[in-house]
N, C-alpha and C positions, 0 to 999 in steps of 0.2 A: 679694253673694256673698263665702263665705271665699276669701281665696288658699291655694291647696295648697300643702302641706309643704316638698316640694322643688322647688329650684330650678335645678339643672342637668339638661341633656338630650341627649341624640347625635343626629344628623341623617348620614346615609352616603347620597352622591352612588352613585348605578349606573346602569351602561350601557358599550356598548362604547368602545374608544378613538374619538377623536375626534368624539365626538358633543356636544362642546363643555361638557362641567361644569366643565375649570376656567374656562373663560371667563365663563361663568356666576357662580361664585366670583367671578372679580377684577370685574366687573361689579357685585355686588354688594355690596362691600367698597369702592367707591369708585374702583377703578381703571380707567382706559379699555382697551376692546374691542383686542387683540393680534390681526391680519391674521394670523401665524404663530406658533405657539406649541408646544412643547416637548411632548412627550406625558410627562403623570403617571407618574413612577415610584412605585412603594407606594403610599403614601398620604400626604397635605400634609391640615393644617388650617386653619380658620379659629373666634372667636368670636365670634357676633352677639350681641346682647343683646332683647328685647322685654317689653312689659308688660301684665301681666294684673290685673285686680282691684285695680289700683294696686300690685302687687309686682313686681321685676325679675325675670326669667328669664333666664338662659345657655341658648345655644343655640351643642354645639361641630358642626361641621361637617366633616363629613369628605370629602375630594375623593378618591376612590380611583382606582386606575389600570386602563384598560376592556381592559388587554391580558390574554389567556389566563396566560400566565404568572405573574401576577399575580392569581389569582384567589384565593389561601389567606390573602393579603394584606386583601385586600376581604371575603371571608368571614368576615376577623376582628371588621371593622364591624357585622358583620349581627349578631351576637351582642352586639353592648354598643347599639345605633343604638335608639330611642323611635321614629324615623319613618326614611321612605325615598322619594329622589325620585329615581325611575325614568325617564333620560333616553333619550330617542334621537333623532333628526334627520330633520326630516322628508323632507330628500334621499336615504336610504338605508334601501329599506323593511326590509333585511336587519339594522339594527340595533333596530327595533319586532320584530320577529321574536322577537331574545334576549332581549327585555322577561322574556321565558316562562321561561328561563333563573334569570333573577334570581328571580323570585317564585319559583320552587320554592327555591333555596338560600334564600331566608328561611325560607320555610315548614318545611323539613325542618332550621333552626338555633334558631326562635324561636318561639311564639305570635303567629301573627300575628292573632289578634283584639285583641292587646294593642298592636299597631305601629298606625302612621299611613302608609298609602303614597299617594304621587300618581302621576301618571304623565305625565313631560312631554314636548313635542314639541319639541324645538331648533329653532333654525335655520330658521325661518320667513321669514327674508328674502330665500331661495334660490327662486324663481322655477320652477325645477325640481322639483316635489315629486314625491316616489314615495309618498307616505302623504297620504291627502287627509286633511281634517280631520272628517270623517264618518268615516272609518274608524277614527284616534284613539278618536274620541268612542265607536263601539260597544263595540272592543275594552276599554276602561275601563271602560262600561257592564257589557260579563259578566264584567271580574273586581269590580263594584263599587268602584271606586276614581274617585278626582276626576280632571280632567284640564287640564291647561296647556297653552297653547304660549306660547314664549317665541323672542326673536332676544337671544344674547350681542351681537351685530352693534351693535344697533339701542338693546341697552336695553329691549325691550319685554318687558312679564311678568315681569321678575325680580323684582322687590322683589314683586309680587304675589304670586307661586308662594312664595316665600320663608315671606312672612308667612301665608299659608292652611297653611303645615306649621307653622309657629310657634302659630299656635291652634288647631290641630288637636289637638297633641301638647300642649297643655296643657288640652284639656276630655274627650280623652282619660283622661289621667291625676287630671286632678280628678273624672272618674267612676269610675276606678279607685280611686281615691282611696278616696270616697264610699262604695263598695260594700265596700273592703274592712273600713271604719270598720264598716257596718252588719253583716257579719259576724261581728264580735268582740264587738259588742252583743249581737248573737243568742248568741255562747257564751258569756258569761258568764250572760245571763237560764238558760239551762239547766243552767247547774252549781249557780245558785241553786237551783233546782227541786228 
C-alpha cells in the first residue's frame, strides 16, 4: 500500500477534570504515574511519532483542561483534532455521563464522519467502580465507537488506546485520501466528455 500525503495529525484529550488524561499523557511519554497532580490549565501538548506503510507520522496531542471554564479553550481542539479520545473514570459514573456533552460539541464543530473517536474508561484500578464495563461497552456500541479502559496507575492500556487512534486516524484518512483522489478523476473524465 501507498503511504498518504500527509504526515501530521491532532489527537485532543476530553473529558471532565480529573478523570486522569494527563496522567495518561505522562504515562505515555515515558514518565512515571503522579499520586497527585495539578489540574490542566488550557491546554499542554505532547508529540508522539508512529509508522504506517513504512512512513513516519506525527501525531501532536493535545491534553485539554476538563474544567467548565475552560471549555472555549478545548473546543479550540475539536476544530483542528483528526481524532478524539473521550476519557472518563470508571469511579464516577457522573463523568461517562458528559461523554454526551463532548460528542455534541464535536459534532455541532466538525464532520464527524471525517474524525476518529474512542471512548475510554480511566482509572480501572479503583476497586470502586460506578461504570461496570458492560455498560462502557454498550454505551460505545450506540454511539459506534471503539472502547478502552485503561489505569494511568498501573500502565495498563495506554500505549494500546494510543496506538488504535494512531491507526485509526491514518486509514481514516488514507480512505479519505483515496476517495478524494477518485473524485477528481471522475472530474476531470467529465470535463473531457
Amino acid at each position: 500500500m501507498n503511504p498518504i500525503k500527509r504526515t501530521k495529525f491532532n489527537i485532543s484529550l476530553l473529558g471532565d477534570t480529573q478523570v486522569g488524561k494527563s496522567s495518561m499523557v505522562e504515562v505515555l511519554t515515558g514518565n512515571p504515574f503522579q499520586e497527585t497532580r495539578v489540574s490542566t490549565i488550557g491546554i499542554e501538548n505532547v508529540l508522539q511519532s508512529a509508522v504506517f506503510d513504512g512512513k513516519k507520522y506525527l501525531f501532536k496531542i493535545f491534553d485539554t483542561a476538563g474544567q467548565e471554564r475552560f471549555e472555549s479553550i478545548s473546543s479550540q481542539t475539536i476544530k483542528i483534532a483528526d481524532g478524539f479520545l473521550l476519557v472518563f473514570s470508571v469511579d464516577k459514573k457522573v463523568t461517562v455521563e458528559r461523554i454526551e456533552k463532548w460528542i455534541e460539541s464535536i459534532k455541532s464543530n466538525v464532520d464527524i464522519t471525517k474524525k476518529v473517536l474512542i471512548l475510554c474508561g480511566n482509572k480501572i484500578d479503583i476497586e470502586e467502580r460506578e461504570v461496570s464495563n458492560e455498560e462502557a461497552m454498550k454505551y460505545a456500541s450506540e454511539k459506534n465507537i471503539k472502547y478502552f479502559e485503561t489505569s494511568a496507575k498501573t500502565g495498563f492500556g495506554i500505549k494500546e488506546v494510543f496506538e488504535q487512534l494512531y491507526s485509526d486516524i491514518y486509514e481514516l484518512n488514507k480512505s479519505l485520501e483515496k476517495s478524494s483522489s477518485n473524485e477528481k478523476t471522475g472530474e476531470t473524465l467529465d470535463e473531457k466528455n
